[in-house]
C-alpha positions as CSV (number, residue, x, y, z in Angstrom):
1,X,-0.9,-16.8,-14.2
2,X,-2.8,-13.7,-15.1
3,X,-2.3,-12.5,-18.9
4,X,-1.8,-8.4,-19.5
5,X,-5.0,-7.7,-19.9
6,X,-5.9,-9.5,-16.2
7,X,-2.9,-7.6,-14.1
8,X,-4.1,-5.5,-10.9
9,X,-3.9,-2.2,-11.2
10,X,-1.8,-0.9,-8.4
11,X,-2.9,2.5,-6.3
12,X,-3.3,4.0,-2.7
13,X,-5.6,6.8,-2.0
14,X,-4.5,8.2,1.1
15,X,-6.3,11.3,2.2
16,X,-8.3,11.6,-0.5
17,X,-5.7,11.4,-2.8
18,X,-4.6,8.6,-5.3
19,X,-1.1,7.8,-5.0
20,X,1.7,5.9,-7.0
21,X,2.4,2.9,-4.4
22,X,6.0,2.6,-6.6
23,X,7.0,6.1,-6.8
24,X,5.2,7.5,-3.7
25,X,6.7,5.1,-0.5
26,X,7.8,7.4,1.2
27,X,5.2,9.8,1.0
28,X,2.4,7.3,1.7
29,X,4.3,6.9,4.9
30,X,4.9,10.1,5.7
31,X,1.0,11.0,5.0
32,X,0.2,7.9,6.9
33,X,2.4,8.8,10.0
34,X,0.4,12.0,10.2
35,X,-2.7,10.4,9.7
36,X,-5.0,10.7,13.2
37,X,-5.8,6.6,13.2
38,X,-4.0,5.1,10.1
39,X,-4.4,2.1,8.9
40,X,-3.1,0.0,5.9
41,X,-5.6,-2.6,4.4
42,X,-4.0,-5.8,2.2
43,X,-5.4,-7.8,0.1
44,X,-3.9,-10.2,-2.7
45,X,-2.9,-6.9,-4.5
46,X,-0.3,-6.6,-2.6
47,X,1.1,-10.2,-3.4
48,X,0.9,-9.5,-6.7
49,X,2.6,-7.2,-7.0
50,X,5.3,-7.8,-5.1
51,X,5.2,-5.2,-2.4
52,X,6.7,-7.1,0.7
53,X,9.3,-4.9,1.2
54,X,7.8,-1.7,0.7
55,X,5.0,-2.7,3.2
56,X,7.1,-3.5,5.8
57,X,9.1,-0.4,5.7
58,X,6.1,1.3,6.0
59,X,4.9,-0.8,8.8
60,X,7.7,-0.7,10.5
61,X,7.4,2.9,11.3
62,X,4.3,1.4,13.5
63,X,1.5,2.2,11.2
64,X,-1.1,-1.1,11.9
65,X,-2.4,-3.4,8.8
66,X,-4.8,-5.9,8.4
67,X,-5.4,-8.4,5.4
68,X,-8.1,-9.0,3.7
69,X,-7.1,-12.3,1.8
């Protein structure tokens, strides 16, 4: 288990911008379903925090993934 001081930090950048993954779903999809080839990249961040859900709302809008784990 990681201490404080060890958690990930949690962030997107999505067109050049850094957005709050917890505040900003919907408009990392939105940004991402504009987007000329999107794609999201995961990597353990994503399991630690706890984003299962909010990825696959996103992905179920059709934007593609890969991990990276």
């Amino acid at each position: 288990m990681l201490d404080s001081a060890e958690q990930p930090v949690s962030f997107l950048v999505v067109g050049g911008r850094v957005v709050d993954p917890a505040s900003g779903r919907d408009e990392v999809a939105d940004l991402l379903a504009q987007a000329q080839r999107p794609l999201i990249v995961l990597g353990k961040g994503a399991t630690w925090a706890n984003a299962g859900e909010a990825i696959q709302k996103i992905v179920d809008r059709g934007i593609p993934y890969i991990t990276r784990s």
